[in-house]
C-alpha positions in Angstrom: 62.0 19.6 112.3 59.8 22.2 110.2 56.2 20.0 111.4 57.8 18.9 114.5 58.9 21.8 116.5 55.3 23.9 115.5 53.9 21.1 117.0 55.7 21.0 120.1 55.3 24.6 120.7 51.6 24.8 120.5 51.4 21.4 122.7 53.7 23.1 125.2 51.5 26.7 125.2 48.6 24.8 125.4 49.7 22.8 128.3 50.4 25.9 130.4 47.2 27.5 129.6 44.3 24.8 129.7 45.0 22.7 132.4 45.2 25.4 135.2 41.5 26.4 133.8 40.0 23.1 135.1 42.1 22.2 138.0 42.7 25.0 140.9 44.7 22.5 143.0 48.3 22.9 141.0 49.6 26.3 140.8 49.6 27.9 137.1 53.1 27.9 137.3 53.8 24.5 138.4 51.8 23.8 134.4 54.2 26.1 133.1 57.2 24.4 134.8 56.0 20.9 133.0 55.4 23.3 129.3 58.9 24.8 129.7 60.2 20.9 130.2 58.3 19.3 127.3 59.5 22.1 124.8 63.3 21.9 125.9 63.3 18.3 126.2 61.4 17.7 123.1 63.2 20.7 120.8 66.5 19.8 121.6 65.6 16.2 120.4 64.6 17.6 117.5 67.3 20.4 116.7 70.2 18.2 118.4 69.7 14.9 117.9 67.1 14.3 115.1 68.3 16.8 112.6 71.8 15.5 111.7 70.9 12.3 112.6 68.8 12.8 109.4 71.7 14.1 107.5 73.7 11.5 108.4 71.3 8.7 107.5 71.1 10.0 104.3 74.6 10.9 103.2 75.0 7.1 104.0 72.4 6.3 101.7 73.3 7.8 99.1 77.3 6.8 99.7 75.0 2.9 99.0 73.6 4.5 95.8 77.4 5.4 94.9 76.1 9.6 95.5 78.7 11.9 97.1 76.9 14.6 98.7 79.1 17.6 99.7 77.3 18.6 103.2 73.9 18.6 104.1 72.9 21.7 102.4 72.5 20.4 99.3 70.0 17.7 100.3 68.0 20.6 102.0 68.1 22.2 98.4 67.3 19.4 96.3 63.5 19.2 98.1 63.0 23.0 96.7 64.3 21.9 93.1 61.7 23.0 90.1 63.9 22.6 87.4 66.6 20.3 85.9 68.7 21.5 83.4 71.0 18.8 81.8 73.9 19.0 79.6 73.6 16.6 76.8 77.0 15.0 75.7 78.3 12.7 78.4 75.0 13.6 80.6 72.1 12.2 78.5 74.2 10.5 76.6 77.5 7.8 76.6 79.7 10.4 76.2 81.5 7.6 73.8 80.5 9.4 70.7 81.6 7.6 66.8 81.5 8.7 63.0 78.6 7.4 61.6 78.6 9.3 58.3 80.9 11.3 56.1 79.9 13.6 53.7 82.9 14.6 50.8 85.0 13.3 48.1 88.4 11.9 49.6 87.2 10.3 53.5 90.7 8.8 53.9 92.4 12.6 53.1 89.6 14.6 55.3 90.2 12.4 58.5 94.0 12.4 58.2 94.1 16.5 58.5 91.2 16.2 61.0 92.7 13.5 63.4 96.2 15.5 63.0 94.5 18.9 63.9 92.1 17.1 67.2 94.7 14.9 67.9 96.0 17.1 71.4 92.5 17.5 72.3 90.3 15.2 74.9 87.0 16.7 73.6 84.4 13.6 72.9 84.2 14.7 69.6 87.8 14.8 68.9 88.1 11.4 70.0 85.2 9.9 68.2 87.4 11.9 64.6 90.9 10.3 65.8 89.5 6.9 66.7 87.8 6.9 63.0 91.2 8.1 61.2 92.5 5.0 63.1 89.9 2.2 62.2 90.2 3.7 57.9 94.1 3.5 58.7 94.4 7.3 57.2 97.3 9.0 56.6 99.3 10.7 59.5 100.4 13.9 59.5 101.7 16.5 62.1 99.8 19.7 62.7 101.7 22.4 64.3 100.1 26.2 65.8 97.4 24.5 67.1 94.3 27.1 68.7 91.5 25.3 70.3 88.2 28.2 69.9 86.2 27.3 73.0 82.3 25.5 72.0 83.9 26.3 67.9 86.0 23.9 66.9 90.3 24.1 66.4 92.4 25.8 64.3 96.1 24.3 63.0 98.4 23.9 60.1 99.8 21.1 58.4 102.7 21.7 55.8 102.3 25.3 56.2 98.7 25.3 55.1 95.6 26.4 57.5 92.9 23.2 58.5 90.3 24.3 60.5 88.1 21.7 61.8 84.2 22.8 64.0 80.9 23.6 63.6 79.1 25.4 60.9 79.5 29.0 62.1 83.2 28.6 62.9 83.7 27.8 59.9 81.6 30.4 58.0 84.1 32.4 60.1 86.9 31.3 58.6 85.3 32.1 55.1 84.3 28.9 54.2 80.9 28.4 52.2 78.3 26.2 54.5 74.8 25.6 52.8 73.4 24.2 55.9 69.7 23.4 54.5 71.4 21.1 52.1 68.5 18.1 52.0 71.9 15.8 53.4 72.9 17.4 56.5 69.1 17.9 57.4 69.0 14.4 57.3 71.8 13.7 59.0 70.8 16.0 62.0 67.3 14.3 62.2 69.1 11.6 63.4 70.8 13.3 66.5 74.1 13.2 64.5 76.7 16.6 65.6 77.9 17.8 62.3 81.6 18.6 62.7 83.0 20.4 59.4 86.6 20.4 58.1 88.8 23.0 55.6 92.0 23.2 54.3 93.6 25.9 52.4 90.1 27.8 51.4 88.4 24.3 50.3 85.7 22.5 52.1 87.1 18.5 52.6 83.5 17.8 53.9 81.9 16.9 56.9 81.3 13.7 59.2 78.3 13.2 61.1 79.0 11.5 64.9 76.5 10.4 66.9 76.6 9.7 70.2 73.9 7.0 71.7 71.2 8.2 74.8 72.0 6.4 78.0 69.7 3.7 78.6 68.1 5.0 81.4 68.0 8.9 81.0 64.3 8.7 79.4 63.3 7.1 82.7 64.5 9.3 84.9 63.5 12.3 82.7 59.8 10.6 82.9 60.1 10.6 87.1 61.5 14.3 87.1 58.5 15.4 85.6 55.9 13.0 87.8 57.9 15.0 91.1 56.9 18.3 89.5 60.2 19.1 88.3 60.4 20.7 84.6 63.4 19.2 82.7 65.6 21.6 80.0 68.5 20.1 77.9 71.1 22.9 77.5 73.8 21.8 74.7 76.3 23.8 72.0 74.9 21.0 70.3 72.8 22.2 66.3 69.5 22.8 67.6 68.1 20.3 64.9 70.3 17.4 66.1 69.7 18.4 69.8 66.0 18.4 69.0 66.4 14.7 67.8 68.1 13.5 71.1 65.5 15.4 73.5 62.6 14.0 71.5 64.0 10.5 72.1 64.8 11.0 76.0 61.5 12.5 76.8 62.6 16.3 76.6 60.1 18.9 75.2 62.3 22.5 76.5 65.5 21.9 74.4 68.1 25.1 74.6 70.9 24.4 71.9 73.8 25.6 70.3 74.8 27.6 73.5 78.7 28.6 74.2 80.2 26.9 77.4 80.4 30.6 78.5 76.8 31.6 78.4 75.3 28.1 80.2 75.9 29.9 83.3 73.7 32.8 81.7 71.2 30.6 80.9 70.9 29.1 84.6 71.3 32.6 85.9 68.0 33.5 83.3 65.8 31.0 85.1 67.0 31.8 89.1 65.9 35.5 87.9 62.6 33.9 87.4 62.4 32.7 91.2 62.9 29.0 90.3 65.2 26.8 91.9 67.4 25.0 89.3 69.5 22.1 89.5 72.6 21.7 86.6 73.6 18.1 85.9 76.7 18.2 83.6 80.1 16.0 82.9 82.1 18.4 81.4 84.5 21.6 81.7 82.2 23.3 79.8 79.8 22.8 82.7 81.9 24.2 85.4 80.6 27.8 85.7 76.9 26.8 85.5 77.5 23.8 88.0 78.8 26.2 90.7 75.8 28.9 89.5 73.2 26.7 90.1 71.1 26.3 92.9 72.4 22.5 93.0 75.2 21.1 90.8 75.2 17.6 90.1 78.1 16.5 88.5 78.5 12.8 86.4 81.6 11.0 88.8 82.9 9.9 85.3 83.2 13.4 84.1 86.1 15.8 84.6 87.6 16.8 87.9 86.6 20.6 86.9 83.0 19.6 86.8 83.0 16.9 90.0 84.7 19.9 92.0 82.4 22.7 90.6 79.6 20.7 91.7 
C-alpha cells in the first residue's frame, strides 16, 4: 500500500493533466472523469482488498510456522524492529537447566536443605536443585515460612533454623561471607554455570554450579538478526561472568546481566528513549512487564501463560 497508492495518485494526476495538452477533441473533464475512476478503482483495491488480504496471508503463514500473531499490528511493527533484546534462561537456552558442580564439604546435607527450601517453587533453577537432591537420594526434610525474594533467591526454616538459598548478594544480605573472586567460582562461571549459594544457621553449606545448555539453533538466528540490521542484547539476572560465557557462545557481543525482573522493563524503556524500536523475546514471569513495554513482545509458546499473554 505505502509504494502503491503514491503511484496511483501521480498516474491518476498525470492522466488528467497531459492528455488534454495533446488532444483538443475530449473535454479536460472527460480526462478527469477517467483520473477520478482509476484512483477510486485502483485505491480501494489497494486499501480494501489488498491490505488485509496481506494480513491474512500472513497470519496463515505464520499459524504453518506454528507463530500466533495477535492482529496485524504487530507484523506492521516487526518491519520497523532495530533491536532484539532476549532473555536468556528458557529463551537462548533449554530452559531444562541441571547441577553440574558442587562446591562444599557435605553435598548430600547442602541439597537436602536446598531441595526442602525450593521445593514449592517452579523456578528452572529450583528444579534443576530438587531434581539433583533426588538423583544423590538426599535426605528429606520439611521447610516451613517459606519467602520467595523476587530475581534473589528464597528464604525458609527447617527445625527452627534459617536456610537461605540465592545468588551471591542475597546472601551477602543475609550476612553471610561470599569471596566471589575465589579462582573456583571464576571458573565455574567461565563456563556459563549460575552459581546458586546456600546457608544455614550463619554457616555457608556451599554452592552448586547449574548450567543450563544454548538451544541448538539460537546462534543461527542470532547470526540472521544481525545480517537484517537488527542489533541483538541478552538481558538476564543471570552473574554477568556466566552470562558473558553464554552470549559469547550464541553470537552475542551487548550482554546486560544480573538485572531484577523489575527493572527489564527499565531497560527496554532505556533504549525506546533512544528512538529505537525494540522487540523483547522472553519465556518467563519475570518477562511480563518488559514483554507488554516493548515495541513487540514475542513470547516462547512453552513459557508461562503470564509471558504468552503479556506478549
Amino acid at each position: 500500500a505505502a509504494k502503491f497508492i503514491p503511484i496511483i495518485v501521480v498516474l491518476a494526476i498525470l492522466l488528467a493533466v497531459i492528455p488534454p495538452l495533446f488532444n483538443s477533441s475530449t473535454s479536460m473533464a472527460n480526462w478527469i472523469y477517467r483520473a477520478l475512476t482509476v484512483l477510486v478503482v485502483c485505491c480501494q483495491t489497494a486499501l480494501a482488498i489488498s491490505v488485509p488480504l496481506c494480513f491474512l496471508c500472513g497470519n496463515g503463514r505464520l499459524s504453518q510456522k506454528g507463530i500466533h500473531a495477535k492482529g496485524s499490528e504487530a507484523i506492521e511493527k516487526l518491519a520497523e524492529l532495530r533491536m532484539a533484546v532476549f532473555d536468556k534462561t528458557g529463551t537462548l537456552t533449554i530452559g531444562k537447566p541441571v547441577v553440574s558442580d558442587f562446591i562444599g564439604d557435605d553435598a548430600a546435607q547442602a541439597f537436602a536443605y536446598m531441595a526442602a527450601a525450593e521445593a514449592g517453587s517452579n523456578h528452572p533453577l529450583s528444579k534443576a536443585i530438587v531434581d539433583h537432591a533426588q538423583k544423590i537420594d538426599a535426605p528429606k526434610y520439611t521447610a516451613s515460612e517459606v519467602v520467595s525474594m523476587h530475581g534473589l533467591g528464597v528464604q525458609a526454616r527447617i527445625e527452627g533454623k534459617e536456610i537461605v538459598v540465592g545468588n551471591a548478594k542475597f546472601l551477602k544480605e543475609k550476612g553471610y561471607a561470599i569471596k566471589e573472586e575465589q579462582e573456583a567460582y571464576h571458573k565455574l562461571l567461565k563456563k556459563g554455570n549460575t552459581l546458586v549459594f546456600a546457608g544455614y544457621d550463619g554457616h555457608l553449606l556451599g554452592v552448586c554450579a547449574i548450567r543450563d545448555e544454548l538451544k541448538a539453533d539460537s546462534a543461527v538466528t542470532m547470526k540472521k538478526l544481525r545480517s537484517l540490521g537488527i542489533d541483538v542484547v541478552m538481558l538476564t539476572g543471570d552473574n554477568e561472568i556466566a552470562a558473558k560465557a553464554i552470549g559469547e557462545e550464541a553470537g552475542i557481543t551487548h550482554v546486560i546481566a544480573q538485572v531484577l525482573p523489575d527493572q527489564k522493563g527499565d531497560v527496554i524503556a532505556s533504549f525506546q528513549k533512544n528512538g529505537k524500536k525494540v522487540a523483547m523475546v522472553g519465556d518467563g514471569i519475570n518477562d511480563a512487564y518488559a514483554l507488554t513495554l516493548a515495541d513487540v513482545g514475542i513470547a516462547i509458546g512453552s513459557g508461562s501463560d503470564v509471558a504468552v499473554e503479556s506478549a
